[in-house]
C-alpha positions as CSV (number, residue, x, y, z in Angstrom):
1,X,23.3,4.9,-9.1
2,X,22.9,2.3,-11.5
3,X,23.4,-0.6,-9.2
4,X,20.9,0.7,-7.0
5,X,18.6,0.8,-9.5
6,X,19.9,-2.5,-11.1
7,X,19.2,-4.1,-7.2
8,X,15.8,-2.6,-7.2
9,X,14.6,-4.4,-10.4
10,X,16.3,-7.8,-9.3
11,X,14.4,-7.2,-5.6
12,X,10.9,-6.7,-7.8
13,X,11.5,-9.9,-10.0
14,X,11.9,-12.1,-7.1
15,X,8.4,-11.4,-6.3
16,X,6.8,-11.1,-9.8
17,X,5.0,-14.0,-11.2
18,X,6.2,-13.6,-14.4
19,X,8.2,-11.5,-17.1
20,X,7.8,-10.7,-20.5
21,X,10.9,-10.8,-22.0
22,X,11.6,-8.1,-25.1
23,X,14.7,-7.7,-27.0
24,X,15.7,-5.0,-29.9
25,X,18.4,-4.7,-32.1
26,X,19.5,-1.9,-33.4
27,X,22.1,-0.5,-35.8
28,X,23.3,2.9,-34.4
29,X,25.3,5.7,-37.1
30,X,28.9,4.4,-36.6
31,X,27.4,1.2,-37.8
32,X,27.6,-0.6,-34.5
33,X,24.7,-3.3,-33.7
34,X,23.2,-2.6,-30.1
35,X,21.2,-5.3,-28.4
36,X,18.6,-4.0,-26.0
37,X,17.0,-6.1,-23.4
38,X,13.7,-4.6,-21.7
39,X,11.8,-6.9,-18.7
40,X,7.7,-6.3,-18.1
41,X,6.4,-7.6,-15.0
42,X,3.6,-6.9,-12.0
43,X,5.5,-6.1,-9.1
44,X,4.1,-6.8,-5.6
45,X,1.3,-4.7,-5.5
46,X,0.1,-5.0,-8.7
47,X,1.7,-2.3,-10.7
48,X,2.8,-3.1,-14.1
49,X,6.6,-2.9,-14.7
50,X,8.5,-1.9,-18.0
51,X,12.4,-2.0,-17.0
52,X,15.1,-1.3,-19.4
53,X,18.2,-3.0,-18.7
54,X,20.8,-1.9,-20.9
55,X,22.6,-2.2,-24.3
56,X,25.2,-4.8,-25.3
57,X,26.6,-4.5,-28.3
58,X,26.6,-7.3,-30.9
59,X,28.8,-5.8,-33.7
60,X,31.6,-8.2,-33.2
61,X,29.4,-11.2,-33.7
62,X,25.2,-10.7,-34.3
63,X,24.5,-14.6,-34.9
64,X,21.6,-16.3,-33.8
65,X,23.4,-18.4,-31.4
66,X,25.6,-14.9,-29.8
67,X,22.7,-13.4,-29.5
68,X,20.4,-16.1,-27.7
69,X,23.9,-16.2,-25.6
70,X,23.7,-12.7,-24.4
71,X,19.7,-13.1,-23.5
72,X,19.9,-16.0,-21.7
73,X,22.8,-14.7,-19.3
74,X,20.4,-11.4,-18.9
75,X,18.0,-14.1,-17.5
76,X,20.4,-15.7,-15.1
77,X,21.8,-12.9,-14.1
78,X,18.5,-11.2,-13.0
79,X,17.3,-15.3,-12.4
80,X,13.7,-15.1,-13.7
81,X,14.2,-18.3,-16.5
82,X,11.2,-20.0,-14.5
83,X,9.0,-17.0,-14.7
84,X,9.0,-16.6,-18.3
85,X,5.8,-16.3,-20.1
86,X,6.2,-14.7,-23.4
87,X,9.8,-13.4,-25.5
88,X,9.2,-10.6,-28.6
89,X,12.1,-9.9,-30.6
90,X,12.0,-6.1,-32.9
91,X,14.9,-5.8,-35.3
92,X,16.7,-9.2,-34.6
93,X,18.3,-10.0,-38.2
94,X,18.8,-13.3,-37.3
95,X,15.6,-13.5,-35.6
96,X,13.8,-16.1,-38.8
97,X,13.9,-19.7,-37.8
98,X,11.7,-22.0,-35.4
99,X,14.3,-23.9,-34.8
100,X,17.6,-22.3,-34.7
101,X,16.8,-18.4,-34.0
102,X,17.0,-16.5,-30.7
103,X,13.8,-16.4,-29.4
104,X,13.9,-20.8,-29.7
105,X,17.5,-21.0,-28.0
106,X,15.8,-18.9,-25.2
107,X,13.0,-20.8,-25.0
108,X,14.9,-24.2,-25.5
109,X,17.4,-23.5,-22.6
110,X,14.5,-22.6,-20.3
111,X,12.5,-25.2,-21.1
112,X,15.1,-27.9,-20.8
113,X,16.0,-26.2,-17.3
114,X,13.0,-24.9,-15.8
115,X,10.1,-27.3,-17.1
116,X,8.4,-23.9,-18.5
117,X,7.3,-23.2,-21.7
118,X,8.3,-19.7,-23.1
């Protein structure tokens, strides 16, 4: 079931013109950091998109750099890095830093790759 639904959401991105990007960490009650990664996008026709796309979880290792790593496979995964428009981070503890947090590895890597700005 979920990789019909996982298909769906890659078949939708291939025709949005962009995607929001949002990311949340959380710390769950056995003390285990969980990454969540959620898309927003207009499908097709129009319609507004929110897509959650799963947890990963970050406890062995919630650095800057593992976590920008995690993200930016999400995005080639799915392959929407040109499509990119905006990134919001809740939670992130390592999320401080223009230069060397995750929201700028993102938007470095995409930058450097695609031409965009994100």
């Amino acid at each position: 079931m979920s990789n019909a639904i996982l298909t769906e959401i890659k078949r939708e991105l291939n025709s949005a013109p962009f995607v929001v990007l949002m990311v949340d960490e959380t710390t769950d009650i056995r003390s285990q950091s969980q990454l969540t990664i959620v898309l927003r996008y207009a499908t097709s026709g129009g319609e507004i998109q929110e897509r959650f796309l799963g947890f990963s979880n970050m406890s062995a290792d919630r650095t800057a750099s593992a976590i920008a790593e995690r993200v930016i496979d999400c995005v080639f995964q799915y392959g929407f890095g040109r499509k990119i428009v905006a990134q919001t981070y809740n939670g992130v503890a390592v999320m401080p830093g223009e230069l060397n947090g995750p929201q700028a590895k993102v938007r470095d890597t995409f930058h450097t790759l695609c031409g965009t700005f994100v």
